[in-house]
C-alpha positions in Angstrom: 0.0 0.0 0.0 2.8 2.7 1.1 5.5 1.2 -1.2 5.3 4.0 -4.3 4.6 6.8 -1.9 7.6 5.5 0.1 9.8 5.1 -3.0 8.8 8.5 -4.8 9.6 10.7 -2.0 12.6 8.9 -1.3 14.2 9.5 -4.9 12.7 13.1 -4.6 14.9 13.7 -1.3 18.2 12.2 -3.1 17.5 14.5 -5.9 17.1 17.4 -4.2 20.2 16.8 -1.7 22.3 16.4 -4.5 21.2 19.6 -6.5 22.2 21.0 -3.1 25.6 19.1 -2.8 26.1 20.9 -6.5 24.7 24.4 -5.0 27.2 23.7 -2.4 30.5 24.0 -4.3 28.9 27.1 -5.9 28.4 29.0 -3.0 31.0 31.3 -1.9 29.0 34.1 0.0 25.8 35.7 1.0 24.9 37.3 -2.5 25.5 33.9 -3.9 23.6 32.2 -1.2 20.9 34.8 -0.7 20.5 35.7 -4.8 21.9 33.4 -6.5 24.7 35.6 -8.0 21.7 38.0 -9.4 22.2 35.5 -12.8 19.0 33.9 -13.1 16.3 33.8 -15.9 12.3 34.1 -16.2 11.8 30.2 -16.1 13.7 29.7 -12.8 12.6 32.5 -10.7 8.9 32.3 -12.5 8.9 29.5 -11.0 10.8 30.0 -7.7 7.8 32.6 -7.7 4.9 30.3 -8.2 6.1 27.3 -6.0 7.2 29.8 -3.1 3.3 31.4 -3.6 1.6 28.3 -2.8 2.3 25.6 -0.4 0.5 22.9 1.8 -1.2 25.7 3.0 -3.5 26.7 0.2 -4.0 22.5 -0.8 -4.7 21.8 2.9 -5.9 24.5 4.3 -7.2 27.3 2.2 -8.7 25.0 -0.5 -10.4 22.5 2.1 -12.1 25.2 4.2 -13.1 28.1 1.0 -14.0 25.2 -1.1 -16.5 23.7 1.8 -18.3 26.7 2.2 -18.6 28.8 -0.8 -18.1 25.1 -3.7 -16.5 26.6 -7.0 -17.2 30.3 -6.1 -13.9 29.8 -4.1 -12.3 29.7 -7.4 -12.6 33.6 -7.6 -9.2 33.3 -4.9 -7.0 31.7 -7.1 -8.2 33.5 -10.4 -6.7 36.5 -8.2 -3.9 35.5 -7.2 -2.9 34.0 -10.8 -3.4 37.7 -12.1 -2.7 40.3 -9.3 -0.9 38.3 -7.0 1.1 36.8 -10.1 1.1 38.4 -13.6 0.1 42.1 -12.5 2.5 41.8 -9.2 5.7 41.1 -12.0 4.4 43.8 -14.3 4.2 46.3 -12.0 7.1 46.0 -9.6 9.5 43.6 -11.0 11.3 46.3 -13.2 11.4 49.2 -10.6 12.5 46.8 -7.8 15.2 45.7 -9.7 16.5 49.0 -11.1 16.0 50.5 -7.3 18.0 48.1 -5.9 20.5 48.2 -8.2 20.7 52.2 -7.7 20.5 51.8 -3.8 23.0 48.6 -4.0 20.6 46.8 -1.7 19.8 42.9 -1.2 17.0 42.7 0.9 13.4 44.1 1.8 14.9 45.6 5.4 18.0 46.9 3.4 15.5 48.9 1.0 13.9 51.1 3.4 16.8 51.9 5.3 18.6 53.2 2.3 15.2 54.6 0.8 14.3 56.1 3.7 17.8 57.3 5.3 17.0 55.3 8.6 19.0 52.2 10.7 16.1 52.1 12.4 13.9 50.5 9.9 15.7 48.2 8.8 16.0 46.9 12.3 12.5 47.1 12.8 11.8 45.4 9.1 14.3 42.4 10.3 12.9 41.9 13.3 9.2 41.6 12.2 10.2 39.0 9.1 11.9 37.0 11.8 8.9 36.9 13.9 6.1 36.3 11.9 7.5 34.4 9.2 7.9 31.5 11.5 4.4 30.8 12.2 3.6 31.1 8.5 6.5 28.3 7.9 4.8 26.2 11.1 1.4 26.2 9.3 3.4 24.9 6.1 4.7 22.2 8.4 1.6 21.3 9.8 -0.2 20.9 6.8 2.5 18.9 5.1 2.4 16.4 7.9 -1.4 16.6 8.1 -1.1 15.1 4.6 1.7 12.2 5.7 -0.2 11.3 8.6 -3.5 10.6 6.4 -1.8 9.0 3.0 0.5 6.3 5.3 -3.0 5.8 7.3 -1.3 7.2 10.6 1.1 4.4 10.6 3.8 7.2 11.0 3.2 9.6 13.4 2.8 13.4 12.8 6.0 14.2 14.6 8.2 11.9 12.8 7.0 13.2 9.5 7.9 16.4 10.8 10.8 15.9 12.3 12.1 14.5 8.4 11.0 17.0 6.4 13.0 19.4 8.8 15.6 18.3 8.7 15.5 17.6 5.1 14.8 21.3 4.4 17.3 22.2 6.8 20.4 20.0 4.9 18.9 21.2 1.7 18.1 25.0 2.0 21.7 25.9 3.9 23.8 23.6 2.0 22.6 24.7 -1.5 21.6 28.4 -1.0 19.7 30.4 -3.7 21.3 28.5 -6.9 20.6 25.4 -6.0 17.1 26.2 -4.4 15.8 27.6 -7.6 16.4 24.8 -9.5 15.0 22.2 -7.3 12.0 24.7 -7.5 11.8 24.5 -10.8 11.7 20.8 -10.6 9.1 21.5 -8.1 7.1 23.5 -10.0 7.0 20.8 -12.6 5.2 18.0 -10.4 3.2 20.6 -9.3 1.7 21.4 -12.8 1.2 18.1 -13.7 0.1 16.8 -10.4 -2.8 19.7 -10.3 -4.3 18.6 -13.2 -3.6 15.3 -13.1 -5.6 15.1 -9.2 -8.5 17.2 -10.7 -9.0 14.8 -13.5 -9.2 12.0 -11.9 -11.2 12.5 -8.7 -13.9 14.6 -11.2 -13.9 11.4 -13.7 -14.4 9.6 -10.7 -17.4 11.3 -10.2 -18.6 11.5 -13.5 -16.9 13.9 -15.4 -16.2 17.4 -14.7 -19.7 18.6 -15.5 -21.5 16.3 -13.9 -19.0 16.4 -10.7 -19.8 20.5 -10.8 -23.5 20.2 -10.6 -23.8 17.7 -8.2 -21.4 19.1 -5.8 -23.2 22.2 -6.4 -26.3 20.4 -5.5 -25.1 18.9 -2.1 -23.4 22.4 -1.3 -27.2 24.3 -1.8 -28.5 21.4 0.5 -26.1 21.8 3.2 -26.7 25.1 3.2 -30.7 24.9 3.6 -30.1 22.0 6.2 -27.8 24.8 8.4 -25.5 21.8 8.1 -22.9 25.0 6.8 -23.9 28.2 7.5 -22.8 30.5 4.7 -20.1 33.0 6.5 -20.1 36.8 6.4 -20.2 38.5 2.5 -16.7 39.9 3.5 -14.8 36.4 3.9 -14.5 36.1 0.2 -13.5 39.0 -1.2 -11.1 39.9 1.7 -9.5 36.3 0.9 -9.0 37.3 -2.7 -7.8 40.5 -1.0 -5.3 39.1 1.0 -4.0 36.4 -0.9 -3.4 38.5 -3.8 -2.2 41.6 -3.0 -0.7 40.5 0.2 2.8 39.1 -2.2 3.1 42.2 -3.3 4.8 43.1 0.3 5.9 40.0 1.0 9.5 40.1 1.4 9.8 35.9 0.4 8.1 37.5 -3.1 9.9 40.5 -3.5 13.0 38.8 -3.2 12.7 37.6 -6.6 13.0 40.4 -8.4 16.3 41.3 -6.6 17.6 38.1 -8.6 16.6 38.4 -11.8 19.3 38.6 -14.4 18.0 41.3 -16.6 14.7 43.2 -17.3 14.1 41.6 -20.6 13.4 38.6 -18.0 10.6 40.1 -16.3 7.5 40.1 -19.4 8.3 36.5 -20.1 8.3 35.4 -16.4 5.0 37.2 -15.5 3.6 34.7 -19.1 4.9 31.8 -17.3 4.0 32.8 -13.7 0.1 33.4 -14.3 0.0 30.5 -16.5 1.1 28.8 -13.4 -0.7 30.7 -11.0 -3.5 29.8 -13.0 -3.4 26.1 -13.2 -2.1 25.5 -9.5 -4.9 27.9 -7.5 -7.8 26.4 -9.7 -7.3 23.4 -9.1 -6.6 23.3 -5.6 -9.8 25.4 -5.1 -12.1 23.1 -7.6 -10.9 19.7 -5.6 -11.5 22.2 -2.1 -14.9 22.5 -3.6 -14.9 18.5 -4.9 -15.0 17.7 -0.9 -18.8 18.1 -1.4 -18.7 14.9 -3.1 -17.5 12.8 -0.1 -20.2 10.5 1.7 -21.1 11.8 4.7 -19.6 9.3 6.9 -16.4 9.9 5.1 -16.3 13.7 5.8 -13.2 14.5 8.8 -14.9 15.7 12.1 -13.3 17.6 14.9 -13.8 16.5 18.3 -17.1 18.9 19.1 -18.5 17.3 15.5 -17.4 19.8 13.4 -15.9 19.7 10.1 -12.0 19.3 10.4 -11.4 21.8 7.0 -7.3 20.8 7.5 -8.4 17.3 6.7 -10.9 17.2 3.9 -8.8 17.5 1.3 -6.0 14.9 2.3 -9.3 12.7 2.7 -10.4 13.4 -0.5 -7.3 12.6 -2.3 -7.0 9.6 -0.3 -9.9 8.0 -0.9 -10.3 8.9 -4.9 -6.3 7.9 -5.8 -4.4 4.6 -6.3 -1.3 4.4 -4.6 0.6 5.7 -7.9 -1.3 9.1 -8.2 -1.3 9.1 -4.4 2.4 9.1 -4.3 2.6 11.8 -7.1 0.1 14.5 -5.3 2.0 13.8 -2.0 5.0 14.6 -3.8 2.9 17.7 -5.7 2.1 19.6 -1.6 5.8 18.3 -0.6 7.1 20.0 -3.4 5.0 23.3 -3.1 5.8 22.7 0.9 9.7 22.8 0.6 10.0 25.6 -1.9 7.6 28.2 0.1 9.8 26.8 2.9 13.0 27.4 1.4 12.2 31.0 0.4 10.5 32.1 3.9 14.4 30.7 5.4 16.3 32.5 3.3 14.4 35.7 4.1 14.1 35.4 7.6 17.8 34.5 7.5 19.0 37.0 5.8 17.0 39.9 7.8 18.9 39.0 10.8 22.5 38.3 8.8 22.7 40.9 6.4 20.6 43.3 7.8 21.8 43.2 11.5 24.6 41.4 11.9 26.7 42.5 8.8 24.7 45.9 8.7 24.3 47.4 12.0 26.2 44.7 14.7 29.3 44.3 12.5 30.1 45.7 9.4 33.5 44.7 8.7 32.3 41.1 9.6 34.1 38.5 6.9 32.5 36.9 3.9 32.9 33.4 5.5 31.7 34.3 8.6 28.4 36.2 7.4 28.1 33.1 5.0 28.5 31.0 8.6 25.7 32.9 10.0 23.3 33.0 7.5 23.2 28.7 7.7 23.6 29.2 11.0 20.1 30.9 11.3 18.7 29.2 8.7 19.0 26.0 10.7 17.5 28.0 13.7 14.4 29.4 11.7 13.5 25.9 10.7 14.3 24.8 14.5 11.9 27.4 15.7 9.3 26.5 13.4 9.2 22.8 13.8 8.6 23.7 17.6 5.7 25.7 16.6 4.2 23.3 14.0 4.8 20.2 16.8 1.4 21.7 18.9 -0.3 21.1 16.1 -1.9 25.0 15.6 -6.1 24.3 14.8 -6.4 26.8 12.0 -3.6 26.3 10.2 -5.7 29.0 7.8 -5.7 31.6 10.2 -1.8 31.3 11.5 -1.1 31.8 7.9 -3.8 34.8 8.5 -2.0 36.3 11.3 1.6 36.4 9.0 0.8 37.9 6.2 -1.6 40.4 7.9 1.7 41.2 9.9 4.0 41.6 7.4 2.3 42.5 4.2 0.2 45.1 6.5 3.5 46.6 7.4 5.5 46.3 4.2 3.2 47.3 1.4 2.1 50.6 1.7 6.0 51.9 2.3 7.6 49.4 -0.1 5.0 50.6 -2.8 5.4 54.5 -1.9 8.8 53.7 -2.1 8.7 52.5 -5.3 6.6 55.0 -6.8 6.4 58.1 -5.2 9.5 60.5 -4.6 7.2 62.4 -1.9 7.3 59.4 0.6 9.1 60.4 3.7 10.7 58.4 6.7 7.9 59.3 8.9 5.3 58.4 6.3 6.7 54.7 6.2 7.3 54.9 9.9 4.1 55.7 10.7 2.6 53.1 7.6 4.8 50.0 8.8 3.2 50.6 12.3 -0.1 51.2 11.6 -0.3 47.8 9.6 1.6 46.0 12.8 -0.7 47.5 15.4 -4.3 46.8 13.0 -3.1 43.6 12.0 -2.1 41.9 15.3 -5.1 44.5 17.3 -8.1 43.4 15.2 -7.3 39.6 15.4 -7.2 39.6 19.1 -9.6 41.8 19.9 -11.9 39.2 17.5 -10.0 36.3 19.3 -10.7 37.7 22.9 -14.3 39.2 22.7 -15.6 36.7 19.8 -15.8 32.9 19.6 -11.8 32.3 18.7 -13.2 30.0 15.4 -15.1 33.5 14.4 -11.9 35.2 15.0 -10.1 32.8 12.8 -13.0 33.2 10.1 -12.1 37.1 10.5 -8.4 36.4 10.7 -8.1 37.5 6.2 -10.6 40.4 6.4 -7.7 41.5 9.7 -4.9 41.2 7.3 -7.0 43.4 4.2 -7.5 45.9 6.5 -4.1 46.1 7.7 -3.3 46.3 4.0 -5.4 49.0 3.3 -5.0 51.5 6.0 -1.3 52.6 5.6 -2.4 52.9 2.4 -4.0 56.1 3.5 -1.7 56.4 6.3 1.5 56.6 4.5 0.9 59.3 1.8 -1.1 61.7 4.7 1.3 61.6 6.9 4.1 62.3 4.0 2.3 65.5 2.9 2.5 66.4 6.7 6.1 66.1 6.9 9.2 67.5 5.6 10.3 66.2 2.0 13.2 63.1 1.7 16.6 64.5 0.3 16.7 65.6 -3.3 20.3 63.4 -3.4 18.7 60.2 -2.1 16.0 60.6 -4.5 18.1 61.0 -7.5 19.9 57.9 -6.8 17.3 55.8 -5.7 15.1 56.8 -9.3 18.1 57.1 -11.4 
C-alpha cells in the first residue's frame, strides 16, 4: 500500500540533496547564497515565484475550508492570485524593484527602506518583524505537510516523525545549496506541481462522473447543506477579503519580492510574468475546484473535529485519499511536498537574511568576513526551521488563520512603504514609519480583539478580512502623513530613481 509513496519521496529527497551538494561548491558568500549571483532567468525564478506562492497551505488549508463553504465560487481566490498576485504583481514592480536596488546597492526588503528612507532604524525594525512572523507562517506549512503524511500512510507514521524528516531535510537542503541550488530544485518543483494539479482534478472529477457532472452535483449537495444549516454561509466579506489578502498580500511580502532582486536582466521580467500566471493559474484552480470536490465525499467519510465539526485541515488529504491509487497518491503527496519545501526554502532564506545581512553584517558588524556572514546565514537558517518545527509540533487548529496572522503582519507593514517607495518621490521616513506601524498594530489589534471578545473559530473566520484591512489603511496612512512632513533629500531621490 505505502510502497510508491515511500519510494517517490525517497528519490525526490536524493535528488534534491544532491542539487544542493552541487549548489554547495557554488556558493562562496551571501549574494551567492541569498541571490543566486543576481544570474538567473524568467523560467527559474517564474517558478521559484509560483512554487514559493503556494504551499501545503492553500492545498490543505485554504482549499479544504473556502472550497467547503462557498463550492466553485472559491475559485474567484485563485483566479486572483494568478493575475494580481502573479502576472500584474511582475508587471508592475519587478522592473522598478530591480533597477532601485540596483541604484540603492541593496539585497533585501529591510536593506530597502533603510537606504530609501535614510534610517538604521527600519531596517532593524523590518528584520525583526520578518523573523517573527514568518515563522508561524513556515509552522502552518509544516503542519499541513504532515497533516497530509499522517493521512496517505494511514497514521502508521506519526505526525511528529514526519515532521521531524522533512525538517531536517529542508534544513540540509536550503543551507547547504543556498539560492542556486534552491531555484532549480524549485523549478523541478514546479514541474510536479503542474502536472500533479491537473492530473488530481482529473481523476477525482472522472471519478465522479466527469467534470460537468461532478460541478453540478457538488453544487447540489453544497445548496442542501446550506438549507439544512448543516454549513452556515459566513459573512459576505470572507470572500473578497481572501482574494484581497492572498493577492495583493505578495506584493509586500519580502519571500516574493525577493525575486526580483535576482533576476538577471529586465528583458526577463514580461516573459516570467507569461509563465508565472499560467502557473498561477493552473495551481490555484485546481486546488480550489478539488476544495470544492470535498462536497462529493459520503457523509460518513467527511473529517470531524472533536465537538462534531468539520476538520477543513483534513478534507482535502481525505479526498485525495480516498479517490487515488497508490501511484497518483504518491505523485500529489509529492505535488504539496514539493510546493511545501520551496515556500519553505524561500520564507528561510528571508528570515535569515533579515537577521544576517541586515543586523549582523549591517548594523552589529560591518567589517564582519564573507565566510563568517556566509557562517551565520546557515547558522540561522538551521535556527528558523528549529523554531518553526517547535511551533508546528502543537499542532496550531487553524492552520488558515496562522497563515492569516503572518501575512496580515507583514504584508500590513511592508506594502504601503515598499509601494510608496517605489513610486512616489514624496514618501518620507515618517510616512513609512508611521505606515509600517499602523499595519503591525491593526493587523495583530483586530485579530485579538476578534480572538478575545468573539468565539476564537469566528476570530479565525475574521483572521483575512484583519490582514485586508491592515493592508489598506497605511495605504491612506502613509501618503497623509508624507504631505504632513518635511520632504526626503533631493540626493537620495536621484539615486534611488536614477
Amino acid at each position: 500500500m505505502y510502497f510508491f509513496p515511500f519510494l517517490l519521496t525517497v528519490c525526490f529527497f536524493i535528488v534534491i540533496l544532491v542539487i544542493a551538494g552541487w549548489g554547495l561548491r557554488r556558493t562562496s558568500d551571501v549574494r551567492d547564497f541569498f541571490l543566486g549571483g543576481q544570474t538567473l532567468g524568467a523560467w527559474l525564478l517564474a517558478f521559484s515565484y509560483g512554487t514559493a506562492y503556494f504551499s501545503a497551505v492553500i492545498f490543505v488549508g485554504f482549499a479544504g475550508k473556502f472550497g467547503w463553504q462557498f463550492g466553485l465560487n472559491a475559485l474567484w481566490v485563485g483566479i486572483g492570485n494568478a493575475i494580481i498576485g502573479s502576472g500584474l504583481a511582475w508587471l508592475a514592480l519587478g522592473r522598478r524593484t530591480r533597477r532601485m536596488t540596483h541604484n540603492l546597492n541593496v539585497q533585501t526588503m529591510p536593506e530597502f527602506f533603510a537606504a530609501r528612507y535614510e534610517t538604521n532604524g527600519m531596517k532593524i525594525i523590518t528584520a525583526l518583524i520578518i523573523f517573527i512572523f514568518l515563522a508561524p507562517y513556515s509552522a502552518s506549512v509544516f503542519t499541513g505537510l504532515s497533516y497530509l503524511f499522517e493521512i496517505v500512510f494511514e497514521r502508521r507514521v506519526s505526525f511528529t516523525v514526519v515532521l521531524t524528516v522533512i525538517s531536517v531535510i529542508s534544513f540540509l537542503y536550503i543551507t547547504c545549496g543556498g539560492y542556486k541550488a534552491i531555484a532549480r530544485i524549485d523549478f523541478i518543483q514546479g514541474m510536479i506541481m503542474f502536472g500533479g494539479s491537473l492530473l488530481m482534478v482529473y481523476v477525482i472529477a472522472k471519478n465522479n462522473g466527469g467534470i460537468s457532472a461532478a460541478a453540478t452535483e457538488l453544487s447540489a449537495k453544497l445548496n442542501e447543506r446550506i438549507a439544512s444549516g448543516e454549513i452556515k454561509l459566513p459573512p459576505w466579506y470572507v470572500l473578497p477579503s481572501v482574494v484581497f489578502m492572498t493577492s495583493f498580500g505578495v506584493w509586500g511580502l519580502p519571500q516574493m519580492v525577493h525575486k526580483y532582486y535576482a533576476i538577471r536582466d529586465e528583458k526577463e521580467i514580461k516573459r516570467g510574468a507569461l509563465i508565472t500566471t499560467i502557473f498561477a493559474l493552473v495551481i490555484g484552480c485546481a486546488a480550489y475546484i478539488t476544495g470544492a470536490m470535498t462536497h462529493l465525499m459520503e457523509p460518513n467519510k467527511i473529517p470531524r473535529t472533536v465537538l462534531g465539526g468539520v476538520n477543513f485541515d483534513q478534507l482535502v488529504p481525505d479526498l485525495v485519499a480516498l479517490h487515488l491509487p497508490q501511484v497518483l497518491l504518491a505523485v500529489i503527496l509529492l505535488l504539496v511536498l514539493s510546493a511545501s519545501l520551496s515556500t519553505l526554502s524561500s520564507l528561510v532564506l528571508v528570515s535569515a537574511s533579515a537577521v544576517t545581512i541586515d543586523l549582523y553584517k549591517g548594523y552589529l558588524n560591518p567589517k564582519a568576513s564573507k565566510q563568517s556572514e556566509l557562517l551565520l546565514m546557515r547558522i540561522l537558517c538551521g535556527i528558523f526551521i528549529l523554531i518553526s518545527y517547535l511551533i508546528a509540533l502543537f499542532k496550531p487548529a487553524w492552520i488558515v488563520s496562522l497563515m492569516s496572522i503572518s501575512w496580515g503582519a507583514v504584508a500590513g507593514s511592508f506594502l504601503a512603504p515598499y509601494l510608496y517607495g517605489l513610486f512616489w518621490k514624496r514618501t518620507t521616513k515618517l510616512g513609512a514609519y508611521a505606515g509600517m506601524w499602523t499595519g503591525l498594530l491593526v493587523s495583530n489589534g483586530l485579530y485579538w480583539y476578534w480572538f478575545i471578545t468573539e468565539n476564537p473559530a469566528d476570530a479565525g473566520a475574521k483572521a483575512p478580512l484583519a490582514a485586508s484591512i491592515a493592508m489598506v489603511v497605511p495605504l491612506i496612512v502613509v501618503p497623509a502623513v508624507s504631505l504632513l512632513t518635511a520632504p526626503p533629500k533631493s540626493e537620495t531621490i536621484q539615486k534611488a530613481f536614477e
